[in-house]
C-alpha positions in Angstrom: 0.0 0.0 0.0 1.5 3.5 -0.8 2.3 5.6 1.6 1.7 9.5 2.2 6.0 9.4 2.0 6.0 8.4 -1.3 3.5 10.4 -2.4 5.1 13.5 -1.7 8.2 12.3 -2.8 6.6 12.2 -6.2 5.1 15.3 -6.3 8.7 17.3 -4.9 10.0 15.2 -7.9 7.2 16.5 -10.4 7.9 20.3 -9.2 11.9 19.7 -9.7 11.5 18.6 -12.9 8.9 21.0 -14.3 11.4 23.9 -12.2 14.2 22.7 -14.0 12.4 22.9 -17.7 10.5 26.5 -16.6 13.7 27.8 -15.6 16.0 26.7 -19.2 13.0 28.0 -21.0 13.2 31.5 -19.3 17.3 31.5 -19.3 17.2 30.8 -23.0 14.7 33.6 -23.9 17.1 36.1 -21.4 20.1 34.7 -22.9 19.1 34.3 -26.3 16.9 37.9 -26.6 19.5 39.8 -25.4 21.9 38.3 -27.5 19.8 38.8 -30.4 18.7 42.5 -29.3 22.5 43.3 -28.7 23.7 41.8 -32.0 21.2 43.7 -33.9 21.6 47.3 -31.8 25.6 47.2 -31.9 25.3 46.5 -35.5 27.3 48.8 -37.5 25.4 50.8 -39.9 23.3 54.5 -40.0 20.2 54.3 -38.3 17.1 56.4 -37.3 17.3 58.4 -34.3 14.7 55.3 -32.3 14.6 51.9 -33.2 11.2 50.2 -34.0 9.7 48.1 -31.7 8.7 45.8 -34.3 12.4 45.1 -35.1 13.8 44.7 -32.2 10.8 41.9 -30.7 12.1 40.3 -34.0 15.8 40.3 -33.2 14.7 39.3 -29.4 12.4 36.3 -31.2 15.2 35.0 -33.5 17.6 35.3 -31.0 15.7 33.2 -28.3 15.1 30.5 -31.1 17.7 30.4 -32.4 19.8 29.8 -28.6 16.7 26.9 -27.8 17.3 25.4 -31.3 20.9 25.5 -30.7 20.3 23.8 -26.9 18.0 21.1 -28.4 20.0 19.9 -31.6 23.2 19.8 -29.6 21.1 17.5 -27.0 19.8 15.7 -29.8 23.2 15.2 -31.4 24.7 14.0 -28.4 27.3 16.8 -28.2 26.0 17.9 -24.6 23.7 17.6 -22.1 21.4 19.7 -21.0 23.3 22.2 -18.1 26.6 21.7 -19.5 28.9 25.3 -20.4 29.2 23.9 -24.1 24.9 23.9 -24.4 25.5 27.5 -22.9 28.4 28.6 -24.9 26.5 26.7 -28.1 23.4 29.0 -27.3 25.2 31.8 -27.3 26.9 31.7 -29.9 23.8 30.6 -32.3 21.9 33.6 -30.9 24.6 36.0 -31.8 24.7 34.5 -35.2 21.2 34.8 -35.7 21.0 38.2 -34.5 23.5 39.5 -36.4 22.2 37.6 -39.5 19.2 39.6 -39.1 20.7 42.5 -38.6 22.7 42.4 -41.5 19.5 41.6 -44.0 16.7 44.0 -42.1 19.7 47.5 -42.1 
């Protein structure tokens, strides 16, 4: 018969591992919208006096993909698992990448 012990046992497992994927989601969209952002504001070129909202949520949106597709290939590819530096370093560097990309095709 279970017991009340194992039954929270479960359930701190269930909130660790729904933590864990919350918390790469969100560090990916920081980490990869930034990037992206950065890449396409330090970009060098002439530009208007304000950037456009609508271009900059697209630099932030192909940045954060582009840092999650990174994470999940690399998994996928068995290069890394998830947490090591080289998913983090792969992330950033893709998100970069991207960013600058866009940057480069929408200036």
């Amino acid at each position: 018969m279970p017991s009340v012990n194992n039954f929270i046992m479960v359930i701190i497992d269930l909130m660790a591992a729904t933590m864990g994927v919350a918390m790469g989601f969100l560090a990916f969209l920081v980490i990869g919208g930034l990037s992206g952002v950065f890449a396409w504001v330090f970009y060098p070129c002439s530009r208007a006096s304000k950037p456009k909202v609508k271009k900059l949520l697209i630099a932030l949106l192909t940045g954060f993909g582009a840092a999650l597709a990174s994470s999940y290939l690399g998994q996928f590819a068995g290069l890394f698992q998830s947490g090591q530096m080289l998913e983090w370093l792969s992330a950033i560097v893709a998100s970069c990448l991207a960013g600058g990309i866009y940057a480069g095709l929408a200036k």
